[in-house]
C-alpha positions in Angstrom: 123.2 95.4 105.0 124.1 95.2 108.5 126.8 95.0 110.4 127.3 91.7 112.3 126.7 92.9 115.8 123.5 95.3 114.9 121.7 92.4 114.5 119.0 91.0 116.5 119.9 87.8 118.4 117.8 85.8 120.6 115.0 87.7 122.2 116.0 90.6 121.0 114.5 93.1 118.2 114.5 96.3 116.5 112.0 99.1 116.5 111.5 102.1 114.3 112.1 105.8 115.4 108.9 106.7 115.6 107.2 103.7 117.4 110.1 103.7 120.0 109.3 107.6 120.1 105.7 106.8 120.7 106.1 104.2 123.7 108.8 106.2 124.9 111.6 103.1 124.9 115.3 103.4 124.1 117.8 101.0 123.2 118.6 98.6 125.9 115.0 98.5 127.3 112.6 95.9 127.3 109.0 95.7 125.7 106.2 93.3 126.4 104.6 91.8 122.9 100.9 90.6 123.5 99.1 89.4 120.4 95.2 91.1 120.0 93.0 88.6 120.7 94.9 88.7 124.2 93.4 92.0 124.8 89.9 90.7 124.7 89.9 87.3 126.9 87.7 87.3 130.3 88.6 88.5 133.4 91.3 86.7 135.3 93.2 85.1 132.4 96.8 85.9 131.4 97.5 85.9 127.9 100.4 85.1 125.8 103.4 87.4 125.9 106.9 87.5 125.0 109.3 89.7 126.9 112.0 91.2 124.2 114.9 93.2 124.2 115.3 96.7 122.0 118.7 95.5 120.2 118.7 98.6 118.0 116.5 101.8 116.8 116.5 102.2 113.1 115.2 105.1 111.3 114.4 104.1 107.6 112.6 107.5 106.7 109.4 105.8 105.7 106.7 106.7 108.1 104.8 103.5 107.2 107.9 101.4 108.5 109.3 103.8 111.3 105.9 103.8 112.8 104.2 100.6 112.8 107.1 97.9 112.1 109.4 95.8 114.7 111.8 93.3 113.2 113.2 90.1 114.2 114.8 87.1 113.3 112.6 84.5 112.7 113.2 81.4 115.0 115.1 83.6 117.6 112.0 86.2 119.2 108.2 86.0 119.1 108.7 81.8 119.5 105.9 81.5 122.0 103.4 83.6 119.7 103.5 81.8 116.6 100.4 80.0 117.3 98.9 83.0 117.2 95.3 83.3 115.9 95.8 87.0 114.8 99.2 85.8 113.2 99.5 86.2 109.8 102.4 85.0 107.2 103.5 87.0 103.8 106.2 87.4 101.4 107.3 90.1 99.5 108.4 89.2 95.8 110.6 91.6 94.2 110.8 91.4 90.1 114.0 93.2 88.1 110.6 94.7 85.9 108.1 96.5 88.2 105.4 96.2 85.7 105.5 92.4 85.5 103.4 92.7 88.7 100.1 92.2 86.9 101.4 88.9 85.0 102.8 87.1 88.4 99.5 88.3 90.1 97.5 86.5 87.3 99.7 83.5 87.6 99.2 83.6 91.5 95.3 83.6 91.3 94.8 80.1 91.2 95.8 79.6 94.9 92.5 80.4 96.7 93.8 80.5 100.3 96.1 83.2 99.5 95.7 87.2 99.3 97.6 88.6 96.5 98.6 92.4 96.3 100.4 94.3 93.7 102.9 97.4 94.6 100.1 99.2 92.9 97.2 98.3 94.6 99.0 98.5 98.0 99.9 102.2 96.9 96.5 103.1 94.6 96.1 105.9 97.3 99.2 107.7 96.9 99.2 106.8 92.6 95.2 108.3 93.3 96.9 111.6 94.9 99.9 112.0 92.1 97.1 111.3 89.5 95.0 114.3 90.7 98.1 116.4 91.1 98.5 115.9 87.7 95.7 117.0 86.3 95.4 120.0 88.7 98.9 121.1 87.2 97.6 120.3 83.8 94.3 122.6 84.3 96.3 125.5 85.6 99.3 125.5 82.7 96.3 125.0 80.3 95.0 128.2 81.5 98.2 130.0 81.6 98.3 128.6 77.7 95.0 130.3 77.3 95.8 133.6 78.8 99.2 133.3 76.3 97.0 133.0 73.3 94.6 135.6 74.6 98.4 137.4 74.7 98.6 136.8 71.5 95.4 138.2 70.3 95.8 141.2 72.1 99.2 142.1 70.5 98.1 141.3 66.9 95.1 143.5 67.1 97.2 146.5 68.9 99.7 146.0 65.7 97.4 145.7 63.3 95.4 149.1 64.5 98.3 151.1 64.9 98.8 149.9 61.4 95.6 150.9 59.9 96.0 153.7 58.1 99.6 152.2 56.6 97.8 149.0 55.4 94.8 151.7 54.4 97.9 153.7 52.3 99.3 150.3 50.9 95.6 149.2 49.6 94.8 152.6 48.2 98.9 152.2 46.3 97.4 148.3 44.7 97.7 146.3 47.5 95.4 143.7 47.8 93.0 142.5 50.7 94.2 138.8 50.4 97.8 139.8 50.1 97.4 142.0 53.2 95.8 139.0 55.0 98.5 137.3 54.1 101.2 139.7 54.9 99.9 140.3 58.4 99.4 136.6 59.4 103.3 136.1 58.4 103.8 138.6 60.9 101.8 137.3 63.9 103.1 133.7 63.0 106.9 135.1 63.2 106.2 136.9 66.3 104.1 134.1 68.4 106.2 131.3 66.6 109.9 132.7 67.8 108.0 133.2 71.5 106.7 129.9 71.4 110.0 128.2 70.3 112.6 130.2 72.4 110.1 128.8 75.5 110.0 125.4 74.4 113.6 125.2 74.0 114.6 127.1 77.5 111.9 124.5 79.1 112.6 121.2 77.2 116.5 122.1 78.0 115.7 122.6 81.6 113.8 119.7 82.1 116.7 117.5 80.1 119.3 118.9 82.9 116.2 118.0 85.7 116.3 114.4 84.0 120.0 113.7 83.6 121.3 115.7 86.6 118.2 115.7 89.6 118.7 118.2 92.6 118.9 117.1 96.0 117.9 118.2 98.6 115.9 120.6 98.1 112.7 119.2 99.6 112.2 119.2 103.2 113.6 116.5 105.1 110.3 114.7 106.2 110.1 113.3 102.1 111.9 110.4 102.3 112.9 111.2 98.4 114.6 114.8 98.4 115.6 114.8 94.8 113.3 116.5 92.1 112.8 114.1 89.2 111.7 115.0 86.0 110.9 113.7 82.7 110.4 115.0 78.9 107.4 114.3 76.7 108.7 114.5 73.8 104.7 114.0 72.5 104.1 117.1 74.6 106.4 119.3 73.3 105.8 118.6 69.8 101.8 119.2 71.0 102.8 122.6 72.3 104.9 123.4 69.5 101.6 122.7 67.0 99.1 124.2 69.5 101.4 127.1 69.8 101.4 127.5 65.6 97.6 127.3 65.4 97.2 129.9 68.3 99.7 132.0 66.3 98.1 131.6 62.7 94.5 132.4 64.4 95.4 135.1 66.5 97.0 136.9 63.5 94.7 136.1 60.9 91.4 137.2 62.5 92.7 140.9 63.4 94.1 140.7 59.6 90.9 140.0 58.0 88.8 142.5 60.1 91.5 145.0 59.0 91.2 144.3 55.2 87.4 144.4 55.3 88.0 148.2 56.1 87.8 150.9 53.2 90.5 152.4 52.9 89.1 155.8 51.8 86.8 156.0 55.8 90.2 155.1 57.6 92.3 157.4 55.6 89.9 160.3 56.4 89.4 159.4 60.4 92.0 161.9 62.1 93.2 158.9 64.6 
């Protein structure tokens, strides 16, 4: 994806931003390449090195790369280190499925002298570190869930004694405990049920635009992904939708029945 002349020739490399920030080199200047075990030989002994050329400073916005990696091409720089003992050769396969890793992995174990490592074991820490932010997220919108249905509860059982003494008048007229049970519980299921839908509609349309149409850049510039991604579970929603009804039906039909055990005659004569 580069141009003809941005590439490296003989002698000659390229450095990230950051490591060229951290040894302080510029394009144009020259940096000494000494393998490790050259650091450790006795007193008096020169090691291998290979004096190269900074062809070009690239800035790739991943730290891994910008701050550890130097590239070449192979056959052109780094000739005189390939003997190397610290030297060591991979490749990087790329699949059109990302989830076939596991398979060519499998298929690859029969080659002892080789190290094999998935995309998902070389990034278990940052999978480790979306996995717990995950579940943190899910504890804390499960309790916002639990202080709605505690909402919920509240409301139906402020209705319902405001109410007593027309439910008291309506029993005393024929009306019976069951059917007041009943009549109440429609009411808490109408009100939590049109709460709980007009939310899961405003949300699940939300996150549709959020998945069809992401927003950039948003995020601060040292993510080297700025866009917001999102995606709907559709076996959320529906869970949300039931747990939602059940919180409804409950939270109406407990304040109900208390209500009907009352006698009507003791809260028709209480003044409030």
């Amino acid at each position: 994806m580069w141009e003809e002349d941005e590439i490296p020739g003989q002698g000659e490399l390229v450095l990230g931003i950051d490591l060229a920030k951290t040894l302080n080199i510029y394009e144009g200047d020259f940096l000494t390449v000494i393998p490790p075990e050259g650091l450790i030989l006795p007193l008096g002994e020169t090691p291998k090195f290979e004096r190269l050329k900074v062809r070009r400073i690239i800035s790739t916005s991943l730290a891994d790369m910008d701050s550890q990696y130097v590239f070449y091409l192979k056959g052109k720089a780094l000739v005189s280190l390939r003997d190397s003992a610290s030297r060591q050769v991979g490749y990087d396969v790329w699949l059109p499925n990302g989830e076939d890793a596991r398979d060519v992995k499998d298929s690859l174990s029969s080659f002892s002298d080789v190290e094999i490592q998935t995309w998902m074991e070389r990034n278990s820490a940052l999978f480790y570190a979306l996995k717990l932010e995950k579940m943190m997220i899910g504890i804390f919108l499960g309790l916002a869930g639990l202080i709605a249905s505690f909402s919920i509860l509240t409301v139906m059982a402020l209705l319902i004694s405001q109410k007593r003494r027309d439910l008291a008048m309506l029993r005393t007229l024929g009306l019976s405990s069951r059917r007041t049970v009943k009549i109440m519980t429609q009411v808490g299921v109408i009100l939590g049920g049109t709460g709980a839908l007009i939310g899961v509609v405003f949300g699940t349309g939300l996150s549709l635009w959020l998945e069809f149409y992401p927003i950039h850049g948003m995020l601060p510039e040292i993510y080297y992904d700025q866009q917001i991604p999102a995606l709907v579970d559709w076996r959320l929603v529906v869970g949300v939708l039931l747990a939602s009804f059940l919180i409804a039906v409950g939270g109406s039909y407990l304040p109900a029945q208390t209500v009907a055990e009352l006698d009507p005659s003791d809260v028709l004569r209480q003044k409030n």
